[in-house]
C-alpha positions in Angstrom: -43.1 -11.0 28.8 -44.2 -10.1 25.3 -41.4 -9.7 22.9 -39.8 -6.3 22.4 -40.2 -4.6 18.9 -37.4 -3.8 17.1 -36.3 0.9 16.6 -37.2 1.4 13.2 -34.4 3.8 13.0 -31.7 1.0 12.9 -32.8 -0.3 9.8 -33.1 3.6 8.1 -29.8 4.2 9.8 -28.6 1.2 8.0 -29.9 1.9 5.0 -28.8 5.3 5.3 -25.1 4.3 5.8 -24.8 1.7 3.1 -25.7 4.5 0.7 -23.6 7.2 1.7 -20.2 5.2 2.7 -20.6 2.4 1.0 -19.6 0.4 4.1 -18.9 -3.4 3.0 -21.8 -6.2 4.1 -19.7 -7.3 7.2 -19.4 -3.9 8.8 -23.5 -3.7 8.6 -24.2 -7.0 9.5 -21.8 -6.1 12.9 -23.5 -2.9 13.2 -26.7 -4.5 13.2 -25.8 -7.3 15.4 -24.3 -4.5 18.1 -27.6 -1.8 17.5 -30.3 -4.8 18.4 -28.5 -5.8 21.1 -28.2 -2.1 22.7 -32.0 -1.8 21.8 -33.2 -4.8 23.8 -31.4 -4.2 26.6 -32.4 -0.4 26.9 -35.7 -1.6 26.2 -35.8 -4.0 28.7 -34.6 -2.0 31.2 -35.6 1.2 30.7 -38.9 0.8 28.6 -37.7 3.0 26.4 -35.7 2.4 22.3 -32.5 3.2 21.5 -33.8 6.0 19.1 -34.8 8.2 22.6 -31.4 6.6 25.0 -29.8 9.0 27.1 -26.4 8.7 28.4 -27.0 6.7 30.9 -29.1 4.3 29.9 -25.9 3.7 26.8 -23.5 3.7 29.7 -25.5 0.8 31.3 -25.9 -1.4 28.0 -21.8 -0.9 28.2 -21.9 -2.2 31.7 -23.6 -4.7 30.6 -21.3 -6.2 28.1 -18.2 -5.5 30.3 -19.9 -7.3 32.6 -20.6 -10.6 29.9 -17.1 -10.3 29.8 -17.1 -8.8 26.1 -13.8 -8.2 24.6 -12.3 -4.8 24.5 -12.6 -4.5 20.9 -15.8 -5.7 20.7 -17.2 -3.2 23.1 -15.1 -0.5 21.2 -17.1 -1.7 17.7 -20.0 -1.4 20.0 -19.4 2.1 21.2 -18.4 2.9 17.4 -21.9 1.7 16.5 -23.5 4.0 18.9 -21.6 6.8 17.8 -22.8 6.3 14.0 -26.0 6.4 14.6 -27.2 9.0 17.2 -25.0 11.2 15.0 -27.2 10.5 12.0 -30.2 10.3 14.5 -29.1 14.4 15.2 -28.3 15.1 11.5 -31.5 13.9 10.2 -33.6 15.4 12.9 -35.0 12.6 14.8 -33.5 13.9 18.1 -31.6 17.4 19.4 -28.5 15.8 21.2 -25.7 13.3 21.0 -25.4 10.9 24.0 -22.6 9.5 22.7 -20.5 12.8 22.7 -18.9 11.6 26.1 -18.3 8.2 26.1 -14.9 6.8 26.2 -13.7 4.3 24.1 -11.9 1.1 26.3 -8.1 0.7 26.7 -6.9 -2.3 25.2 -3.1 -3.3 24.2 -2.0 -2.7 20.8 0.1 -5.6 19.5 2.3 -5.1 16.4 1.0 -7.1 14.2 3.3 -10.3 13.2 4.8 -10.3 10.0 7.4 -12.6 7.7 10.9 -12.0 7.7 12.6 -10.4 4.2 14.2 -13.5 3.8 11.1 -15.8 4.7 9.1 -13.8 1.7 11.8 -14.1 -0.3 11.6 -18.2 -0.2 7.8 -17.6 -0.6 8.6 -16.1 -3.7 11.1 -18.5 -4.6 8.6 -21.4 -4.2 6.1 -20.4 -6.7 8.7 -21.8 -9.0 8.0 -25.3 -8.0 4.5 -25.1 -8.5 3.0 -26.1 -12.2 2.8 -23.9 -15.2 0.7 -21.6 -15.5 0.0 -21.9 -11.4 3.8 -20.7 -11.2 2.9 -17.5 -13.4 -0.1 -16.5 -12.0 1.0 -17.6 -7.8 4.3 -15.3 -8.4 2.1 -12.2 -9.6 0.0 -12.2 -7.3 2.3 -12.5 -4.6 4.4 -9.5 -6.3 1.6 -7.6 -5.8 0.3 -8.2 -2.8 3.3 -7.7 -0.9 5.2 -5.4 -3.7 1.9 -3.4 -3.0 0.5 -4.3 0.5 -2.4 -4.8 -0.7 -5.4 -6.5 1.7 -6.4 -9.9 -0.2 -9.7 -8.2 -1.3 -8.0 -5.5 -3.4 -6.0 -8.2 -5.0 -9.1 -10.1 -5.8 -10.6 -7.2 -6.8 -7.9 -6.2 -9.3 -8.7 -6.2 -13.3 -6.2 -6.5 -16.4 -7.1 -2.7 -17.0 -6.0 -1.4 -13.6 -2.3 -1.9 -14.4 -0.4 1.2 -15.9 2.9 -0.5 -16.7 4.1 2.7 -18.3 4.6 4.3 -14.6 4.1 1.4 -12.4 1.3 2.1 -10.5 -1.9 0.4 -10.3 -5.3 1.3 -9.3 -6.9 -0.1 -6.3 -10.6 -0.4 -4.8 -10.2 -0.5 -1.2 -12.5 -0.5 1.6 -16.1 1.9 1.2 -15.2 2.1 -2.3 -12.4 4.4 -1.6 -9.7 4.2 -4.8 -6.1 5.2 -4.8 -3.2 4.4 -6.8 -0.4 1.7 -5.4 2.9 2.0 -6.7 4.3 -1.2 -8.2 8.0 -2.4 -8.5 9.5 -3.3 -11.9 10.2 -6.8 -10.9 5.9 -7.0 -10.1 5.1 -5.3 -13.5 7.4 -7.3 -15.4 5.6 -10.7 -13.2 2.5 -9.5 -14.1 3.1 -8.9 -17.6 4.7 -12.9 -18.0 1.7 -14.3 -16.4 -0.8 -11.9 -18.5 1.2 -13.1 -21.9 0.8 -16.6 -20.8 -2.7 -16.5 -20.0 -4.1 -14.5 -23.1 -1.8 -15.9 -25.3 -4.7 -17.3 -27.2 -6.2 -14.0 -28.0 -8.5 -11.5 -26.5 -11.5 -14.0 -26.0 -9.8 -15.7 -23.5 -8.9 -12.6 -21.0 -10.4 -12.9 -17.7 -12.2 -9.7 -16.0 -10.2 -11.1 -12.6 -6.3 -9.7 -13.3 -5.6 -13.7 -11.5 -8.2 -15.2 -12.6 -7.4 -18.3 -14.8 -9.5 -18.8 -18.7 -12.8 -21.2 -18.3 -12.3 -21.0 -14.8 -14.6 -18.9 -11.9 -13.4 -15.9 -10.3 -10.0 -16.8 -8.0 -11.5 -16.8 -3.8 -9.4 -15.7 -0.8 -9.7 -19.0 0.4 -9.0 -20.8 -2.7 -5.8 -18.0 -2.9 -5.2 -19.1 0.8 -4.9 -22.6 0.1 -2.4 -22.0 -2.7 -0.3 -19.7 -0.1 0.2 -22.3 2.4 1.2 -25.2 -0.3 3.7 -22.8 -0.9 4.9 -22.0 2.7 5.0 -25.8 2.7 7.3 -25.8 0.4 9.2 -23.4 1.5 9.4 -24.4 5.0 7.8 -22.1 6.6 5.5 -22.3 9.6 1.7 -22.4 7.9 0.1 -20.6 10.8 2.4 -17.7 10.5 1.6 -16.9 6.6 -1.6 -15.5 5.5 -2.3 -12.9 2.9 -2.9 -10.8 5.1 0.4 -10.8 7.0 2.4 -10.4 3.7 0.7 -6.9 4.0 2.1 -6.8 7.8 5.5 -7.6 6.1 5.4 -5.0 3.8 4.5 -2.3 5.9 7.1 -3.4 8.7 10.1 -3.9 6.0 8.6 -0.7 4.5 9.4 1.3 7.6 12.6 -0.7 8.0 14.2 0.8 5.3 13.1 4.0 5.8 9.4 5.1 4.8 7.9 7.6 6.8 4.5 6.9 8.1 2.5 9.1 5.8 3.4 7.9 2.7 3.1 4.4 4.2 -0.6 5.5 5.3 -1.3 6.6 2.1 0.1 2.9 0.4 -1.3 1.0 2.9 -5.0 2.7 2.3 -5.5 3.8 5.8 -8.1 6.6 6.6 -6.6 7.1 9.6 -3.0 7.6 10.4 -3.6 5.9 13.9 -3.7 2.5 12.2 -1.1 3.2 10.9 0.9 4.3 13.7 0.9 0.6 15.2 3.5 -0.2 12.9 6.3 1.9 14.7 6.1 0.0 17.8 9.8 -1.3 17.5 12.1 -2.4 19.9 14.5 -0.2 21.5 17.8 -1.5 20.2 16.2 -0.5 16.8 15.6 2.7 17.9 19.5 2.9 19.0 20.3 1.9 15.8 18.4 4.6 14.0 19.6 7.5 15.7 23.7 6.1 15.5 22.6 6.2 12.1 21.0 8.9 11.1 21.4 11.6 13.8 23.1 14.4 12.2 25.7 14.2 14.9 25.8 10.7 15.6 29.1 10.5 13.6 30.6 14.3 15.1 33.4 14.1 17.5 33.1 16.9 20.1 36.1 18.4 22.4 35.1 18.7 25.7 35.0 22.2 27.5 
């Protein structure tokens, strides 16, 4: 059987999404993967590319996965890649309809995402002062602000001396697609930030790296080499390894966030969500929580009533 050749249009459509979203290298390399793979087995099947696929013939490359015993989320990713691009294909005039417009998305269980206790971030903290100096000064700002923050470890990587305004705490942040926003800090992070900055520079301005955590005469800090420091200190603080992870600390701070009282759009907004649906995964609490809030602050939780 000669070998299928590839639609064209997933490479413009690729092309054509990189430009316009800015989507980051791993979100086209996944769409890419997902496309080809729809494309040779509509193909193969049906003789026909995934440029000209009707409903059907999408409905039976989702078959098809289900049937491979794909993941739920994977065949979600899947579906979302389909959506993408016959709704460029429509936009840019390559076809009339959307085949996608009816497809439903898989039912999969959310689980709330596992996070640190206040106390266990707290010895986290705590443990950075065990480690050498400057490591100490430079560990403890960056955890500050990557749980003071909830940032993901990207943004922290991604974070320059510049982007800190110490005169109203907030800093600026390049999340994912390129999208910015401004995180507020707390004073204990600015003040962590501004140590470890001193220390660092104290030489003079030659020395300042373009990486806010970067060390002098060294390369740019990685997530793994930031990963490695994180568990030396859960070590230390003796905590289970596989249960910290940069990315949990921003689990922690959205769930202790919520905790004490945040309501879920201010949290979207800190957290960088473009959706408040991601966000909503955080309020999936246990019920004696629940109880709790409500003996707390119902407005008549604490009213006495005479019976009639």
């Amino acid at each position: 059987m000669p070998k299928n050749k590839r639609d064209v249009k997933i490479s413009l459509f690729l092309q054509s999404l990189a430009a316009e979203t800015g989507a980051s290298k791993n979100t086209l390399l996944a769409y890419e993967s997902d496309l080809i793979l729809a494309d040779i087995h509509i193909q193969t099947t049906f003789k026909t590319s995934l440029s000209f696929a009707n409903e059907n013939e999408l409905l039976s490359f989702l078959s098809d996965c289900r049937m491979q015993g794909r993941a739920p989320r994977t065949v979600a990713r899947r579906i979302s890649a389909l959506r993408h691009m016959m709704k460029w294909l429509v936009s840019d005039g390559y076809r009339q309809d959307n085949p996608t417009i009816w497809l439903d998305n898989p039912k999969f269980p959310q689980s709330i995402p596992a996070s640190l206790s206040e106390l266990e971030v707290d010895a986290l903290l705590n443990a950075t002062k065990k480690l050498p100096e400057p490591e100490n000064l430079r560990m403890s700002a960056g955890l500050e602000i990557l749980y003071g923050a909830g940032l993901r470890i990207s943004e922290l990587l991604l974070l320059q001396r510049g982007d800190i305004i110490s005169g109203k705490n907030l800093i600026l942040v390049r999340g994912k697609g390129g999208r910015e926003r401004m995180a507020p800090l707390t004073d204990i992070a600015i003040s962590k930030t501004e140590t470890w900055l001193e220390k660092r520079d104290a030489a003079g301005p030659d020395t300042h790296h373009e990486q806010l955590i970067g060390m002098p005469n060294e390369p740019k800090i990685t997530r793994q080499k930031f990963s490695i420091l994180l568990k030396k200190l859960a070590s230390s603080a003796q905590i289970d390894l596989a249960r910290v992870s940069p990315h949990k600390l921003r689990h922690s701070f959205a769930t202790h966030m919520l905790n004490r009282g945040a309501d879920l759009r201010s949290l979207q907004m800190m957290l960088g969500h473009a959706d408040i649906s991601t966000t909503q995964i955080y309020t999936k609490t246990r019920p004696e929580r629940l109880r709790g809030l409500v003996t707390t602050n119902h407005p008549l939780a604490n009213k006495t009533r005479s019976s009639d």
